[in-house]
C-alpha positions as CSV (number, residue, x, y, z in Angstrom):
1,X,83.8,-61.4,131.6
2,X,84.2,-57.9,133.1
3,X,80.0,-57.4,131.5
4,X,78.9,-59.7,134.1
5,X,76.7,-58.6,136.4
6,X,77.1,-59.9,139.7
7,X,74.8,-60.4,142.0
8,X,74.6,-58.1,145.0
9,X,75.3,-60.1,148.3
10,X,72.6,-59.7,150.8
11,X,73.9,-58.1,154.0
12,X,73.4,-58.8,157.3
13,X,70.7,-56.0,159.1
14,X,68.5,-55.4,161.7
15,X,65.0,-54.0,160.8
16,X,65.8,-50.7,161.9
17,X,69.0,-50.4,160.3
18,X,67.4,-50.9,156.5
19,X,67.8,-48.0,154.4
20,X,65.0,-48.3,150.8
21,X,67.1,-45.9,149.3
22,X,70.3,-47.7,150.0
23,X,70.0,-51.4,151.0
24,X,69.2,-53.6,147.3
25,X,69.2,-56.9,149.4
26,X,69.1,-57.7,153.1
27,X,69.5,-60.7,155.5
28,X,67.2,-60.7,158.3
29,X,67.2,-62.8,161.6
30,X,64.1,-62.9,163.7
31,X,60.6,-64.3,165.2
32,X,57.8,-65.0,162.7
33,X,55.1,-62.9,164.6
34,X,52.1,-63.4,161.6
35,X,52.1,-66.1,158.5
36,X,49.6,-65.0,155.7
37,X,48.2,-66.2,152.5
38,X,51.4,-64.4,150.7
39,X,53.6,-63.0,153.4
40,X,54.8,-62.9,156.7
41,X,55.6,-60.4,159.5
42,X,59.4,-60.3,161.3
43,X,59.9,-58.7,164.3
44,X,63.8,-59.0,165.4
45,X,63.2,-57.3,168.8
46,X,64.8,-54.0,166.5
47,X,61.1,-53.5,164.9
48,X,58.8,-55.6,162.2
49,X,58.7,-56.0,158.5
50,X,56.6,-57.4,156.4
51,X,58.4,-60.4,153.9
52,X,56.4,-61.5,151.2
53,X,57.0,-65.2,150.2
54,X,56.6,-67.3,147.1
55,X,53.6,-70.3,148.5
56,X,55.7,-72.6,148.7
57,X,58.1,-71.1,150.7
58,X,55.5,-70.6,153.4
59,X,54.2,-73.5,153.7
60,X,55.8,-74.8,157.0
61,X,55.9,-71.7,158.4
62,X,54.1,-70.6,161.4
63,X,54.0,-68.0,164.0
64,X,56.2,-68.0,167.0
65,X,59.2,-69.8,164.7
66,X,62.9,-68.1,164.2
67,X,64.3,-67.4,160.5
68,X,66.6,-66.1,158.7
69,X,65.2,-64.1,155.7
70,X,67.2,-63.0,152.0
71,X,65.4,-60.8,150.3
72,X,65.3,-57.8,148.3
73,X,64.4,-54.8,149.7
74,X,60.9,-53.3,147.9
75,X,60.0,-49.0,149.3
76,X,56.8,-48.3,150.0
77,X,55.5,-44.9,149.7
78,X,55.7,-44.2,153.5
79,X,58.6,-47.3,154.3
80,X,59.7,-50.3,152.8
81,X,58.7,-54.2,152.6
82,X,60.8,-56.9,151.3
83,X,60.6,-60.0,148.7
84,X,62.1,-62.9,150.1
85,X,64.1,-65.4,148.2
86,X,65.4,-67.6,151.1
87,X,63.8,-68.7,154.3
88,X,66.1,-70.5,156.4
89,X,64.7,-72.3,160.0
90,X,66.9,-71.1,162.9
91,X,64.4,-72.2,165.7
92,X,67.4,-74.5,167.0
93,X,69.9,-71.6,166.3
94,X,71.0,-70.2,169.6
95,X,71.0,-66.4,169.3
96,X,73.0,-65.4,172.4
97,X,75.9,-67.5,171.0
98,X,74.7,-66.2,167.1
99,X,75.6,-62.9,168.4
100,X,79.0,-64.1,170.3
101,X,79.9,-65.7,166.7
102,X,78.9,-62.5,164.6
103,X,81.2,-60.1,167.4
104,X,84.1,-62.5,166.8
105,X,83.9,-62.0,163.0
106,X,83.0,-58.7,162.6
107,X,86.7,-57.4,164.6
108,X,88.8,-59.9,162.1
């Protein structure tokens, strides 16, 4: 069983703080501020990335909402972009007390 390959996990960043030459796979939180044909566009108040989606992941998805995003981080010749392979709704997720939660966490 040591030949497995395992999955990396997807850590929790903000848009600014994704590195194309170090992060494989990210979690992003943020406002849906475009929905396209194949992707959508994230700003978390950090910057904006675009995410593009299987269709039937966006489907349901519209402009204006809060999500969470897993993906896989994809460079670009001049930044990066990522592949998404989970879109959670967080529209009834509080962020102020998302934030209180993650603080608490983070210093155990």
């Amino acid at each position: 069983m040591a030949d497995e390959q395992k999955t990396a996990p997807a850590r929790p960043k903000q848009v600014n703080e994704i590195n194309p030459k170090q992060d494989l796979k990210v979690r992003v939180t943020g406002t849906l501020v475009s929905v396209e044909n194949d992707s959508v566009s994230l700003d978390d108040s950090t910057g904006t990335v675009e995410i593009f989606l299987e269709d039937d992941m966006i489907d349901g998805l519209e402009e204006g909402q809060r999500v969470r995003v897993f993906g896989r981080v994809l460079p670009t010749p001049d930044s990066f972009e990522i592949q998404g392979e989970i879109v959670q709704d967080f529209s009834n997720v509080d962020p102020e007390l998302q934030s209180r939660v993650k603080k608490i966490v983070s210093t155990k």
